[in-house]
PDB file of N, CA, C and O in Angstrom:
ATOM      1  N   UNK A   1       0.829  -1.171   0.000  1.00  0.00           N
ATOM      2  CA  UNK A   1       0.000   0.000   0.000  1.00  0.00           C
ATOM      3  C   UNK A   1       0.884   1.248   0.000  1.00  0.00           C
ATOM      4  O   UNK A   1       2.012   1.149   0.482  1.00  0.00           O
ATOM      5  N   UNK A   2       0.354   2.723  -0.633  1.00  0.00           N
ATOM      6  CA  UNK A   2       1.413   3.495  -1.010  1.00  0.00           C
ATOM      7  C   UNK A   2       1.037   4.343   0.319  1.00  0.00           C
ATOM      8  O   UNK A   2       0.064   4.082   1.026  1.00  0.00           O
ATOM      9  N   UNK A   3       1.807   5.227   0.514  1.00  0.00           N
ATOM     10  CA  UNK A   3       1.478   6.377   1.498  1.00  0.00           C
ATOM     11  C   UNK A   3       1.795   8.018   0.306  1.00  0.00           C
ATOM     12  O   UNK A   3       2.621   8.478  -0.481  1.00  0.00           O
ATOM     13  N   UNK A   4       0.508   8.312   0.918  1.00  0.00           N
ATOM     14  CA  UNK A   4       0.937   9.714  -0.038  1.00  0.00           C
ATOM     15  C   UNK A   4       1.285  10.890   0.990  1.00  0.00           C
ATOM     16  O   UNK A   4       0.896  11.311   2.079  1.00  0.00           O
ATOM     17  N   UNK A   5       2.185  11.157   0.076  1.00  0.00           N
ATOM     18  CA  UNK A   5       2.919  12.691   0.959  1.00  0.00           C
ATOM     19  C   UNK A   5       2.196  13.951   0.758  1.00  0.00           C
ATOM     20  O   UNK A   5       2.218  14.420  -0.380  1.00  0.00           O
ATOM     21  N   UNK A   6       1.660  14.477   1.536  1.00  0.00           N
ATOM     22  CA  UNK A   6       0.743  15.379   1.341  1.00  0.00           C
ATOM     23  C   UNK A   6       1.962  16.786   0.690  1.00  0.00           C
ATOM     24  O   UNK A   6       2.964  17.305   1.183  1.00  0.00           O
ATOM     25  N   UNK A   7       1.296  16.961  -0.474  1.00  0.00           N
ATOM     26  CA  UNK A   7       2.495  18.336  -1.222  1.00  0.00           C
ATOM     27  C   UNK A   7       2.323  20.015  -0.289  1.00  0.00           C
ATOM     28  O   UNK A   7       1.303  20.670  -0.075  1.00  0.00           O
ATOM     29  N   UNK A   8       3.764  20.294   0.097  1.00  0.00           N
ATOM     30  CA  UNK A   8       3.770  21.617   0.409  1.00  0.00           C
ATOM     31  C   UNK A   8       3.014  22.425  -0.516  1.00  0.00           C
ATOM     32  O   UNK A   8       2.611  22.167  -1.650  1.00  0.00           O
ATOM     33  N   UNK A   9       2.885  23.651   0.338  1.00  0.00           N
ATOM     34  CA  UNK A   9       2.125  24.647  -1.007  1.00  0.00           C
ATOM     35  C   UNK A   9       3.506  25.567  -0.841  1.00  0.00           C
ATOM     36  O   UNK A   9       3.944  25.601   0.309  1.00  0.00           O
ATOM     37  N   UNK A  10       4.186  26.255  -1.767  1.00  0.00           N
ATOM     38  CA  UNK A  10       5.410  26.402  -1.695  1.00  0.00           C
ATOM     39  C   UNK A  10       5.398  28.312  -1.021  1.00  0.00           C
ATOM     40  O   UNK A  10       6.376  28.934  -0.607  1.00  0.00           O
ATOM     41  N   UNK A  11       4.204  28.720  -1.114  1.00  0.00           N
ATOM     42  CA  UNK A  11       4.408  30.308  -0.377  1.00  0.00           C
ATOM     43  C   UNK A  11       4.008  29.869   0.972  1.00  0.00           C
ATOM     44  O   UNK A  11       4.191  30.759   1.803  1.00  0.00           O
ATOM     45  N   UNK A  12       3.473  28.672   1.500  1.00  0.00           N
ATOM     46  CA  UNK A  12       3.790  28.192   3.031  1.00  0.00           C
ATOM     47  C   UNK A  12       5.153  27.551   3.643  1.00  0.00           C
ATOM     48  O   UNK A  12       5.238  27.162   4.808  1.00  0.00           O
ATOM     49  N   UNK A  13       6.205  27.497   2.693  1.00  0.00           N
ATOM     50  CA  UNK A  13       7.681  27.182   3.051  1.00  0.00           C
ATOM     51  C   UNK A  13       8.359  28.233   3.812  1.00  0.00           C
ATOM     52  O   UNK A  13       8.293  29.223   3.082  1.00  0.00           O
ATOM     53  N   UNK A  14       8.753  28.436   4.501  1.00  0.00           N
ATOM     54  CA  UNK A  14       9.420  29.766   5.328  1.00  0.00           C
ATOM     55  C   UNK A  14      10.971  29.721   4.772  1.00  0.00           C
ATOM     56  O   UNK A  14      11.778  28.793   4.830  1.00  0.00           O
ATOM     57  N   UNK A  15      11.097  30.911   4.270  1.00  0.00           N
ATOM     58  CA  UNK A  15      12.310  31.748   3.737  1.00  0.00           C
ATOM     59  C   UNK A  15      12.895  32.039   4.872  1.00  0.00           C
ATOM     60  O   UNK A  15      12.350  32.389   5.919  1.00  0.00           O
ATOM     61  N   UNK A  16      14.685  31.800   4.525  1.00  0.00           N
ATOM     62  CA  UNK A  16      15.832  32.382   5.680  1.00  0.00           C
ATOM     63  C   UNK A  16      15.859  33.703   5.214  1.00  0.00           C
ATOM     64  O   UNK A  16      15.120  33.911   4.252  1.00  0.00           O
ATOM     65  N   UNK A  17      16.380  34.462   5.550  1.00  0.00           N
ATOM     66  CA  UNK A  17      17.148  35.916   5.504  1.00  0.00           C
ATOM     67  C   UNK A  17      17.945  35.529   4.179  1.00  0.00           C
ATOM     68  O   UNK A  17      17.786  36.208   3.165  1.00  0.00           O
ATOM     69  N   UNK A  18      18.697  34.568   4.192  1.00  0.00           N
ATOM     70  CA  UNK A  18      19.770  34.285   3.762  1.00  0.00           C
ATOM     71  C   UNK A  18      19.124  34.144   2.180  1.00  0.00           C
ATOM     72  O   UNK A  18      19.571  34.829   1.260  1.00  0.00           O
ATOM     73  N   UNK A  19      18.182  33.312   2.022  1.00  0.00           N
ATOM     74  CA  UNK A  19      17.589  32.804   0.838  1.00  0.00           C
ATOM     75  C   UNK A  19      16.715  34.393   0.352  1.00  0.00           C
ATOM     76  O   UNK A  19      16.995  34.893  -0.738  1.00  0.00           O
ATOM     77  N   UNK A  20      15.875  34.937   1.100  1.00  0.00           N
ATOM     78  CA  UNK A  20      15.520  36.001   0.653  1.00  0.00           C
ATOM     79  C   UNK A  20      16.521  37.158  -0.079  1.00  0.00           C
ATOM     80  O   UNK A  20      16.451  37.742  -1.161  1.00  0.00           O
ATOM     81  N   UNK A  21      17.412  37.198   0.956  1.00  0.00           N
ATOM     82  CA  UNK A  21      19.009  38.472  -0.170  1.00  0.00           C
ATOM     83  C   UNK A  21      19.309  37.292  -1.161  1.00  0.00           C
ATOM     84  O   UNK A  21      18.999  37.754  -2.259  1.00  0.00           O
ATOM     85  N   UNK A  22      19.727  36.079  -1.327  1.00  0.00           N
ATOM     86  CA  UNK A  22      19.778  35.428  -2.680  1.00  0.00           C
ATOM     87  C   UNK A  22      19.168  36.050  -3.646  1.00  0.00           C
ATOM     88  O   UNK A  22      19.513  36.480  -4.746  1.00  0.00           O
ATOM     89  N   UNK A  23      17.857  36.015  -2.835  1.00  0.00           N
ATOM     90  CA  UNK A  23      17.070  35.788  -4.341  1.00  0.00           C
ATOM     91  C   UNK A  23      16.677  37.413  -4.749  1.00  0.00           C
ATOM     92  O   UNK A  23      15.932  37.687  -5.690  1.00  0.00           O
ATOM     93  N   UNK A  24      17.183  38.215  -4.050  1.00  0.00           N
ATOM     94  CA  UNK A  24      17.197  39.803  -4.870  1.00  0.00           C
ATOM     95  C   UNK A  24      18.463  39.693  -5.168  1.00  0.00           C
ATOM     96  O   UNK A  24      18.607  40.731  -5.815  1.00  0.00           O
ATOM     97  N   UNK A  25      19.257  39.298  -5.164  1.00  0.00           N
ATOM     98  CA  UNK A  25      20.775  39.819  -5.649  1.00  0.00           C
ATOM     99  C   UNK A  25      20.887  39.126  -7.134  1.00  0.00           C
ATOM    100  O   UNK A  25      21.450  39.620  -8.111  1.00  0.00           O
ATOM    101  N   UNK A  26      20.153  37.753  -7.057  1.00  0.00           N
ATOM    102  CA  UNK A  26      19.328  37.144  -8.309  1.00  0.00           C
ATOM    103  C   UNK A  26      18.987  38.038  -9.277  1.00  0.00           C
ATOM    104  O   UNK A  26      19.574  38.386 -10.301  1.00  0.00           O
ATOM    105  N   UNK A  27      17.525  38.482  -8.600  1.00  0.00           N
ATOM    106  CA  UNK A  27      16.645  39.136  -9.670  1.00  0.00           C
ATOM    107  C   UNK A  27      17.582  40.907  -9.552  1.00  0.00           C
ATOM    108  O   UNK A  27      16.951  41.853 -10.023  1.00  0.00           O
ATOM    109  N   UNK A  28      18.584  41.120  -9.119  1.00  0.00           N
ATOM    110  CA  UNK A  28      19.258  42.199  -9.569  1.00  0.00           C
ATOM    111  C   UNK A  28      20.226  42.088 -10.679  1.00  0.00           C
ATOM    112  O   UNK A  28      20.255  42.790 -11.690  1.00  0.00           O
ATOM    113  N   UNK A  29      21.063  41.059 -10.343  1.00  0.00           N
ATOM    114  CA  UNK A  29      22.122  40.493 -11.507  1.00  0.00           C
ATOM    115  C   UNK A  29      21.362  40.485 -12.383  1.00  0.00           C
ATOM    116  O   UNK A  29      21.406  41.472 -13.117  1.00  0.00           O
ATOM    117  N   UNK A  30      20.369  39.430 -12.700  1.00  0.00           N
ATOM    118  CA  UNK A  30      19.468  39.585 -14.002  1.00  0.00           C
ATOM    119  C   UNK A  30      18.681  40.801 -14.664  1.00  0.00           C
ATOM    120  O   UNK A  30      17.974  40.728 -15.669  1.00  0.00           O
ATOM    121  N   UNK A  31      18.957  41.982 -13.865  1.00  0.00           N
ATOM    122  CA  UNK A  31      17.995  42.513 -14.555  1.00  0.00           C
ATOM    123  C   UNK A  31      19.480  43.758 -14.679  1.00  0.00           C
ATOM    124  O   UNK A  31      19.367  44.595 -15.575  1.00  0.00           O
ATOM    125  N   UNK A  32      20.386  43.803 -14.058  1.00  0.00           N
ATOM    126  CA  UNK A  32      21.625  44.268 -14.630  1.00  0.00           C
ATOM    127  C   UNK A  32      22.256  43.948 -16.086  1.00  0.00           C
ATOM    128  O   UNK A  32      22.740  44.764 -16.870  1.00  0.00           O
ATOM    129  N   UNK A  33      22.085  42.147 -16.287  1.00  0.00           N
ATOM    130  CA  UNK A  33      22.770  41.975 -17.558  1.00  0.00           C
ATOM    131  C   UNK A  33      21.778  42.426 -18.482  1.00  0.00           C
ATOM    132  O   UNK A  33      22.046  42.999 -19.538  1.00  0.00           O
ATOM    133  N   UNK A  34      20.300  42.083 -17.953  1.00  0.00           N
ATOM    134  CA  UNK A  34      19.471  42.485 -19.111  1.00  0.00           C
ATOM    135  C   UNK A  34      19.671  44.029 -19.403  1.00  0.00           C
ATOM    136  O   UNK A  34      19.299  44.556 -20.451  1.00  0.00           O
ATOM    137  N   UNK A  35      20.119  44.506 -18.663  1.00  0.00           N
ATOM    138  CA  UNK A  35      20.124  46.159 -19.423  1.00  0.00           C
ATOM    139  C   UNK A  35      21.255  46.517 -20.140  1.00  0.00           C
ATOM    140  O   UNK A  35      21.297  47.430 -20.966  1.00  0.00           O
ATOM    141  N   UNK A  36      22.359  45.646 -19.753  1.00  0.00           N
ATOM    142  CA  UNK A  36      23.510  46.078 -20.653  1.00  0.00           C
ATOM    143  C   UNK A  36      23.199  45.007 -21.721  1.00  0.00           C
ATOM    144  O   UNK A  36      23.024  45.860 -22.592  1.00  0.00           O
ATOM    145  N   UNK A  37      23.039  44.139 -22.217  1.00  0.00           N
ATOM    146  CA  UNK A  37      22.482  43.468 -23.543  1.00  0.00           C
ATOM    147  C   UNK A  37      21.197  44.128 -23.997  1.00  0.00           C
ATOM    148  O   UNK A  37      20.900  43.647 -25.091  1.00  0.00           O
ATOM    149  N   UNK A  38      20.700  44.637 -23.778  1.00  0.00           N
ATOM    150  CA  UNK A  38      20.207  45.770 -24.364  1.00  0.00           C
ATOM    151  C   UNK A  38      20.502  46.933 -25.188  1.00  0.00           C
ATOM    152  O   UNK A  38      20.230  47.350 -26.314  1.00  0.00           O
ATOM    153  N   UNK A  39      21.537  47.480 -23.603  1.00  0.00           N
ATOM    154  CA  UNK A  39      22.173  48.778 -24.473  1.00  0.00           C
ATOM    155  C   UNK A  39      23.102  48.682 -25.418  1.00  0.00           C
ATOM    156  O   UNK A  39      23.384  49.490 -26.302  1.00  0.00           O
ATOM    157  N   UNK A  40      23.717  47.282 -25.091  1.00  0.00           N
ATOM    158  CA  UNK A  40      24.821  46.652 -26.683  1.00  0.00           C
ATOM    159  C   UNK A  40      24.454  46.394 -28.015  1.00  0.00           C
ATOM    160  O   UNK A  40      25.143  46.676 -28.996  1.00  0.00           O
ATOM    161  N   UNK A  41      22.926  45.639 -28.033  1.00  0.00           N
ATOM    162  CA  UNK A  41      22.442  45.714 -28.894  1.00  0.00           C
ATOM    163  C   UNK A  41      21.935  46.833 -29.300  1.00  0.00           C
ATOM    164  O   UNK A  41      21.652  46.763 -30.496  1.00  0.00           O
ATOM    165  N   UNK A  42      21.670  47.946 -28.778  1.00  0.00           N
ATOM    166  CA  UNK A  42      21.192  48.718 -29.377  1.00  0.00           C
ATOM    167  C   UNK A  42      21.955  49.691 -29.907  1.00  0.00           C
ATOM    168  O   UNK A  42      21.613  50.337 -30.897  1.00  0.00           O
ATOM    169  N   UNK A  43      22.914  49.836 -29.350  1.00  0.00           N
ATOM    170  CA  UNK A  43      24.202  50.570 -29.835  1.00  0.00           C
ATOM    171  C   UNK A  43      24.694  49.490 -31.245  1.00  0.00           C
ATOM    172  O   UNK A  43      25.040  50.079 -32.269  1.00  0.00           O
ATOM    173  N   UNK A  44      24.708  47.870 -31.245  1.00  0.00           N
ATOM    174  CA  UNK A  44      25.033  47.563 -32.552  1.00  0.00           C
ATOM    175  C   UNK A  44      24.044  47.223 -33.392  1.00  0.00           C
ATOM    176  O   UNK A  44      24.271  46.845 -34.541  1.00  0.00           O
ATOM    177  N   UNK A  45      22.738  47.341 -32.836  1.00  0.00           N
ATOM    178  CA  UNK A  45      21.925  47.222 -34.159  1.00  0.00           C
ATOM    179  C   UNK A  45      20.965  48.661 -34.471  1.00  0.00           C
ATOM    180  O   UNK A  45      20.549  48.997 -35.580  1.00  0.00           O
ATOM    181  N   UNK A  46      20.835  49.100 -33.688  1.00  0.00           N
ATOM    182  CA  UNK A  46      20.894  50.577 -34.079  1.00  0.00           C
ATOM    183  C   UNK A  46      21.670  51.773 -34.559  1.00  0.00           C
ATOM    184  O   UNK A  46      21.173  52.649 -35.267  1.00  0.00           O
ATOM    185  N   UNK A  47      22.756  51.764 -34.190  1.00  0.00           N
ATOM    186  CA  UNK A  47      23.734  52.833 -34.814  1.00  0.00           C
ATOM    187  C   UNK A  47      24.898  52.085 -35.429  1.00  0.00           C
ATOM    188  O   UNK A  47      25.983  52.590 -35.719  1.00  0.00           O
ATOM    189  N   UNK A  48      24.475  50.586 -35.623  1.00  0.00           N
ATOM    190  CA  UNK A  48      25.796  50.455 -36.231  1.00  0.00           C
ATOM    191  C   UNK A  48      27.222  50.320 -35.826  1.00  0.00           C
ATOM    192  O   UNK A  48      28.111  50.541 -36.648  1.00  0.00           O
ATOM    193  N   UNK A  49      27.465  49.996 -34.692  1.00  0.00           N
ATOM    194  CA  UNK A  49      28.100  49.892 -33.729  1.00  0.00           C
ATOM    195  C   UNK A  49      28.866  48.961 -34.575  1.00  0.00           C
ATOM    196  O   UNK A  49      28.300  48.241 -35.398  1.00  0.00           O
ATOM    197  N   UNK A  50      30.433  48.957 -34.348  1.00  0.00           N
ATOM    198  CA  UNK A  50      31.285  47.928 -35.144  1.00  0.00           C
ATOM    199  C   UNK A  50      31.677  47.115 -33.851  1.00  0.00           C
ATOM    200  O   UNK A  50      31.469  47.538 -32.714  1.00  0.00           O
ATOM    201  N   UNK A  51      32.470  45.480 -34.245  1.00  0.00           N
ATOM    202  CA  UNK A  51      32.700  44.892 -32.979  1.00  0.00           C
ATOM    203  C   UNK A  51      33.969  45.757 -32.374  1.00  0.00           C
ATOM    204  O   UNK A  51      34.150  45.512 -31.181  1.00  0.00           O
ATOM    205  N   UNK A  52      34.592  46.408 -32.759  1.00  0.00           N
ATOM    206  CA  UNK A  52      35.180  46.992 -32.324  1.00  0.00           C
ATOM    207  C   UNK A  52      35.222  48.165 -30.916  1.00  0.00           C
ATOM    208  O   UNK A  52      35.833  48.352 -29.865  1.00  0.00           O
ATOM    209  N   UNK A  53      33.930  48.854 -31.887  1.00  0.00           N
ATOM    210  CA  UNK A  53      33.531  50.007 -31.079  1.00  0.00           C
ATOM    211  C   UNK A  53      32.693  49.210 -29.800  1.00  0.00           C
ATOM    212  O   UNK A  53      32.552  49.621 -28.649  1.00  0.00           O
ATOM    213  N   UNK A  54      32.304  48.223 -30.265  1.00  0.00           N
ATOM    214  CA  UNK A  54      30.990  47.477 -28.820  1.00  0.00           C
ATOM    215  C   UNK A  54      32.322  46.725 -27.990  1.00  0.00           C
ATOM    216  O   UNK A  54      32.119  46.452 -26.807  1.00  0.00           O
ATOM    217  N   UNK A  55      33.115  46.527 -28.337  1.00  0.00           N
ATOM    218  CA  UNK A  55      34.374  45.909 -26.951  1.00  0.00           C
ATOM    219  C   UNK A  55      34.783  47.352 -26.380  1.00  0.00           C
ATOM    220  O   UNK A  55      34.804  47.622 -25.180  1.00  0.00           O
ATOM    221  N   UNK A  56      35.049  48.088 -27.245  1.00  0.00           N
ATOM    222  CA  UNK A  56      35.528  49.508 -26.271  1.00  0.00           C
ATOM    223  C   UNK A  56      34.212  49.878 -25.383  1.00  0.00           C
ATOM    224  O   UNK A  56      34.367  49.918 -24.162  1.00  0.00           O
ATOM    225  N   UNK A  57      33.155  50.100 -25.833  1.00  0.00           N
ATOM    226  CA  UNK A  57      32.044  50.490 -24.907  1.00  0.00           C
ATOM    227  C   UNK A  57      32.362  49.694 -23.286  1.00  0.00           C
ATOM    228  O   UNK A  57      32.475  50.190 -22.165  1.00  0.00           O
ATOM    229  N   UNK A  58      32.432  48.350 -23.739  1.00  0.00           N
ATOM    230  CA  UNK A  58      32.204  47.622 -22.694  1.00  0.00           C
ATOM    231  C   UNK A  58      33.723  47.472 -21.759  1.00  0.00           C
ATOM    232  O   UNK A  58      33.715  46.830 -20.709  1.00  0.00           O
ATOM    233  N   UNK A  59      34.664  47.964 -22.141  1.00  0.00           N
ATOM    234  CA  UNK A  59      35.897  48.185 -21.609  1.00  0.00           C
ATOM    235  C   UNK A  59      35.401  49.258 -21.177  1.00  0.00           C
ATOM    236  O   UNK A  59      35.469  49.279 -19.948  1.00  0.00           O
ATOM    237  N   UNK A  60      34.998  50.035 -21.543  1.00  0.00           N
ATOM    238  CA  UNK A  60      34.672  51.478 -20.593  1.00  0.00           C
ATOM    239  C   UNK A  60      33.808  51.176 -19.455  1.00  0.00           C
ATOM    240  O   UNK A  60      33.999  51.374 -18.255  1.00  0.00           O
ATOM    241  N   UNK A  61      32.733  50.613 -20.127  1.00  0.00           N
ATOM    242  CA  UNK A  61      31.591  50.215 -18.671  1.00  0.00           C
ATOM    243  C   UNK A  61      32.468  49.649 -17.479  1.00  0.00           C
ATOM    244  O   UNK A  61      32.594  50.097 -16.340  1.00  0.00           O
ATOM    245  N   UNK A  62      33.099  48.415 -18.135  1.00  0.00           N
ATOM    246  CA  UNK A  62      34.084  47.476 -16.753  1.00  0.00           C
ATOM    247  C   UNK A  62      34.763  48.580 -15.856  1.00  0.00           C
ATOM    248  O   UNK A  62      34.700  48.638 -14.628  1.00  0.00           O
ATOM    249  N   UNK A  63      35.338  49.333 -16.591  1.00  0.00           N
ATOM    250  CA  UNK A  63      36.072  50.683 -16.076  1.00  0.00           C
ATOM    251  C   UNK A  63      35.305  51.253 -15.078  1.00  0.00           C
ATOM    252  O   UNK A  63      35.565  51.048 -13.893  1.00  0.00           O
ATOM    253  N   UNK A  64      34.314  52.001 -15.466  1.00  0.00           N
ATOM    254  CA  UNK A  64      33.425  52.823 -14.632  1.00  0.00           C
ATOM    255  C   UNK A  64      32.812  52.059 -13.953  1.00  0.00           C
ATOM    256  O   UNK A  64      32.128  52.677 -13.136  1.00  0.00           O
ATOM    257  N   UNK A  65      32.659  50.439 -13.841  1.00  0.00           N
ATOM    258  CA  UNK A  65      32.509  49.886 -12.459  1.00  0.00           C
ATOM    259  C   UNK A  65      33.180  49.833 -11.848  1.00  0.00           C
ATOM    260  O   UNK A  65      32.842  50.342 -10.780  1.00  0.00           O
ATOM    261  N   UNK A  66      34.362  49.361 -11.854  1.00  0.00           N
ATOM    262  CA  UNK A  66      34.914  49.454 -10.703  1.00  0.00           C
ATOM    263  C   UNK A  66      35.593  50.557 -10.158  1.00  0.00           C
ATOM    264  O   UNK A  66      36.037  50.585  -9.010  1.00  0.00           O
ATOM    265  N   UNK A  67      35.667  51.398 -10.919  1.00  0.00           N
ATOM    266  CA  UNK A  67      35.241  52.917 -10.092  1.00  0.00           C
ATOM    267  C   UNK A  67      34.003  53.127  -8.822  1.00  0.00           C
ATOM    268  O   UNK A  67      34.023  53.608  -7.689  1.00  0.00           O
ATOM    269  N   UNK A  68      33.565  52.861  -9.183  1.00  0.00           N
ATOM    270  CA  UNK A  68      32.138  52.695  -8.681  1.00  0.00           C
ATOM    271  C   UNK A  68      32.183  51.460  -7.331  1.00  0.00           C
ATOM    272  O   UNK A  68      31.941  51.998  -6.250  1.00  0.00           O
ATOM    273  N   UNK A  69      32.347  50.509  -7.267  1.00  0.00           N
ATOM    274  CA  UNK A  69      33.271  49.576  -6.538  1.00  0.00           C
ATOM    275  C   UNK A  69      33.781  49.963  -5.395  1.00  0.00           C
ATOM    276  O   UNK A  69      33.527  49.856  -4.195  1.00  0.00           O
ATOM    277  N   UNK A  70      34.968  50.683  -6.428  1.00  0.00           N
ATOM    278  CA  UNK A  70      35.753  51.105  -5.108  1.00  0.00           C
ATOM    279  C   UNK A  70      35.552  52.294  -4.559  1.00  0.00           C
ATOM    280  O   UNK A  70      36.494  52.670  -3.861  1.00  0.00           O
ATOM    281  N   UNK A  71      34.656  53.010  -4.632  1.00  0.00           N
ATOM    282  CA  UNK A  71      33.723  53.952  -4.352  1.00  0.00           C
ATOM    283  C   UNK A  71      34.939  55.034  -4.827  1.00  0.00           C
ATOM    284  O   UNK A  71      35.831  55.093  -3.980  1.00  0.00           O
ATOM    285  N   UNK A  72      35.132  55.806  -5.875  1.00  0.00           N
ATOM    286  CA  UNK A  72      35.602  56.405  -6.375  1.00  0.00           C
ATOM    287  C   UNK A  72      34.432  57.611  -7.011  1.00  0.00           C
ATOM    288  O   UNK A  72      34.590  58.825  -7.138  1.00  0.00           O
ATOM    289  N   UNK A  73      33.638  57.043  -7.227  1.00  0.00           N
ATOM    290  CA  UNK A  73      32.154  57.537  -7.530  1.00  0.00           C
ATOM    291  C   UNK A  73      31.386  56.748  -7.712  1.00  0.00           C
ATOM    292  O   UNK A  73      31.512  55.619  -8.185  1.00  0.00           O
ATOM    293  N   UNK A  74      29.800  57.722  -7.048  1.00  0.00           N
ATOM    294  CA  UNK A  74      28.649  56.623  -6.582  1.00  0.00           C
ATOM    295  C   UNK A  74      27.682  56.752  -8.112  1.00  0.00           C
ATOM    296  O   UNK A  74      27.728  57.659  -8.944  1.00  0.00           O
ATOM    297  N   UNK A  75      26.951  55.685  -8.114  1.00  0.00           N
ATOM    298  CA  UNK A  75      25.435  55.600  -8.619  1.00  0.00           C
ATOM    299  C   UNK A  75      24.753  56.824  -8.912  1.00  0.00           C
ATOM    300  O   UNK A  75      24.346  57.307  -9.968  1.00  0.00           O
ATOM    301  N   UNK A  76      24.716  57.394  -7.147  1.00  0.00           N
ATOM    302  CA  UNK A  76      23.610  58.736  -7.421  1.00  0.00           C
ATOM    303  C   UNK A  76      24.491  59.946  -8.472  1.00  0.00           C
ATOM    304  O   UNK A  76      23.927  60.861  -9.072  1.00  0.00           O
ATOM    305  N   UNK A  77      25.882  59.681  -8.494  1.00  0.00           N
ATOM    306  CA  UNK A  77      26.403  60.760  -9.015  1.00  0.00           C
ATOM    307  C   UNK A  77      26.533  60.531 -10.548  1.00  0.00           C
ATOM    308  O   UNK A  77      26.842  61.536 -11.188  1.00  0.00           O
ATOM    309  N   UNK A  78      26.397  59.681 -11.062  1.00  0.00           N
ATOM    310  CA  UNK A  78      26.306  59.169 -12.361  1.00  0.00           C
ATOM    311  C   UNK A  78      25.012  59.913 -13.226  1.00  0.00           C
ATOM    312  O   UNK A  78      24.939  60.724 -14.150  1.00  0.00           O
ATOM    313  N   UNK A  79      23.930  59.063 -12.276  1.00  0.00           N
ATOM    314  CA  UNK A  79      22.316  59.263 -12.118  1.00  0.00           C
ATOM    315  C   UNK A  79      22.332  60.538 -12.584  1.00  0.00           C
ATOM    316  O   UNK A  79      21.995  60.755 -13.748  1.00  0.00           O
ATOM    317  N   UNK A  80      22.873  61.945 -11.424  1.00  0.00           N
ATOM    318  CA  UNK A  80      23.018  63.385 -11.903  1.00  0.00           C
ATOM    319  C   UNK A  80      23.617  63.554 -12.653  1.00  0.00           C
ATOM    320  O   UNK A  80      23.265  64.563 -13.264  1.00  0.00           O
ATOM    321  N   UNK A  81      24.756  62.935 -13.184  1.00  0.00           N
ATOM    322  CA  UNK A  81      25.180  63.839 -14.625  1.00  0.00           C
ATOM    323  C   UNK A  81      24.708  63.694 -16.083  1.00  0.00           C
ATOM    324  O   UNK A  81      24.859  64.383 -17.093  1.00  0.00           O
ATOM    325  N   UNK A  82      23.904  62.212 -15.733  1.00  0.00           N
ATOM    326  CA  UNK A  82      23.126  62.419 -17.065  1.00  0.00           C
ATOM    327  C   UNK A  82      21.493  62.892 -16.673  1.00  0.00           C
ATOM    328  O   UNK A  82      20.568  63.042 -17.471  1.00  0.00           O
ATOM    329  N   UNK A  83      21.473  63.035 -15.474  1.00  0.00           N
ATOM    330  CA  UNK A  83      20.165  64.142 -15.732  1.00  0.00           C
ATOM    331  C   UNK A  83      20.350  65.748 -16.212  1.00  0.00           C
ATOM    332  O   UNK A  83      19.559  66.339 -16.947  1.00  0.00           O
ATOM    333  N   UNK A  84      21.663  66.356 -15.585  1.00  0.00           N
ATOM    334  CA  UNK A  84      21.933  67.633 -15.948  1.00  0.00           C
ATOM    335  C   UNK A  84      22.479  67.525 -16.912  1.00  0.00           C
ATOM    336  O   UNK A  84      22.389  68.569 -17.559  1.00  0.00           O
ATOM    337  N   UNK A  85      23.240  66.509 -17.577  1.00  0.00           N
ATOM    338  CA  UNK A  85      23.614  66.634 -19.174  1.00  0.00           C
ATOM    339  C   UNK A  85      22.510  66.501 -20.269  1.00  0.00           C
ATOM    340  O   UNK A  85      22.336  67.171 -21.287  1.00  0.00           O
ATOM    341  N   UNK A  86      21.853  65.497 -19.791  1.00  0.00           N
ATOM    342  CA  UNK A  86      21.216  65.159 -21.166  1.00  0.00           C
ATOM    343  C   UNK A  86      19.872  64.885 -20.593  1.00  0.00           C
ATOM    344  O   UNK A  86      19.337  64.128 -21.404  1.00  0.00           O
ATOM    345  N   UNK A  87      18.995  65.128 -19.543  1.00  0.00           N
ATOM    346  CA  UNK A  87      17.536  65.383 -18.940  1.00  0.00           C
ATOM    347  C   UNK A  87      17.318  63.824 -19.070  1.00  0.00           C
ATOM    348  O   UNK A  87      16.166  63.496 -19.353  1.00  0.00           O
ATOM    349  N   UNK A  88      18.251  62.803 -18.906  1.00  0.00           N
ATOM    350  CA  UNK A  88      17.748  61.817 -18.711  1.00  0.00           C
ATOM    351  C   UNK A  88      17.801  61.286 -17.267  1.00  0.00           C
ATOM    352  O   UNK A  88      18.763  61.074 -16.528  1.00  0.00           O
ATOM    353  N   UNK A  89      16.513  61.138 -17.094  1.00  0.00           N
ATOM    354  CA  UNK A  89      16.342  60.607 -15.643  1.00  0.00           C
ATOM    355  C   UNK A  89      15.858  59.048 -15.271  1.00  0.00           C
ATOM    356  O   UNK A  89      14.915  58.497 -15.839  1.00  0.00           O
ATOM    357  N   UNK A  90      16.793  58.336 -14.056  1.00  0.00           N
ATOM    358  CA  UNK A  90      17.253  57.155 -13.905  1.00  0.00           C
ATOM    359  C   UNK A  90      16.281  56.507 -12.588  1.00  0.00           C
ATOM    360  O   UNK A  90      16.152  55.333 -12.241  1.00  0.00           O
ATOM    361  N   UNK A  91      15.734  57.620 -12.081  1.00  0.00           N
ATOM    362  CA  UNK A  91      15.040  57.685 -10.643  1.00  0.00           C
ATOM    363  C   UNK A  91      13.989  56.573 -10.519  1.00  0.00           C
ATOM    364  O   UNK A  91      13.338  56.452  -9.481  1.00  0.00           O
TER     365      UNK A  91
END
C-alpha cells in the first residue's frame, strides 16, 4: 500500500534571511545583464556599432565599475550627470 505525501504549497515554506538576499541579488544580476544586452544591442543594431567600437564600450563600462566599486564615484552621481547633461532621468 502506497502512502501519499501530502504536497507543500510552496508560499507556506518559510524563507531564511539568507535565501531572501539570494534571491534579490538574483533578480538584480538579471535585470543588470538584461540592461547592458540591451544597451549593446542597441548601440550595434541601431547605430551600427562595429565589434570593435561594442568591446571599447564595454571596456569602458568594466572601467566605470569598478570605479564605482571602489567607491571612487557613486550611482547617485552618475544618475546626476546624465540628468543635468542630457535630462535623462534614472530615478
Amino acid at each position: 500500500m502506497k502512502v501519499r505525501v501530502k504536497k507543500k504549497n510552496p508560499r507556506r515554506i518559510p524563507a531564511s534571511m539568507q535565501d531572501v538576499r539570494k534571491a534579490a541579488k538574483d533578480g538584480s544580476d538579471r535585470g543588470v545583464k538584461l540592461a547592458l544586452a540591451i544597451m549593446l544591442m542597441v548601440l550595434k543594431d541601431g547605430f551600427d556599432f562595429t565589434e570593435y567600437q561594442i568591446k571599447r564600450v564595454w571596456e569602458r563600462v568594466e572601467k566605470l565599475s569598478g570605479e564605482v566599486a571602489e567607491g571612487r564615484i557613486s550611482v547617485n552621481d552618475l544618475c546626476g550627470a546624465l540628468l543635468d547633461d542630457y535630462n535623462i532621468d534614472l530615478t
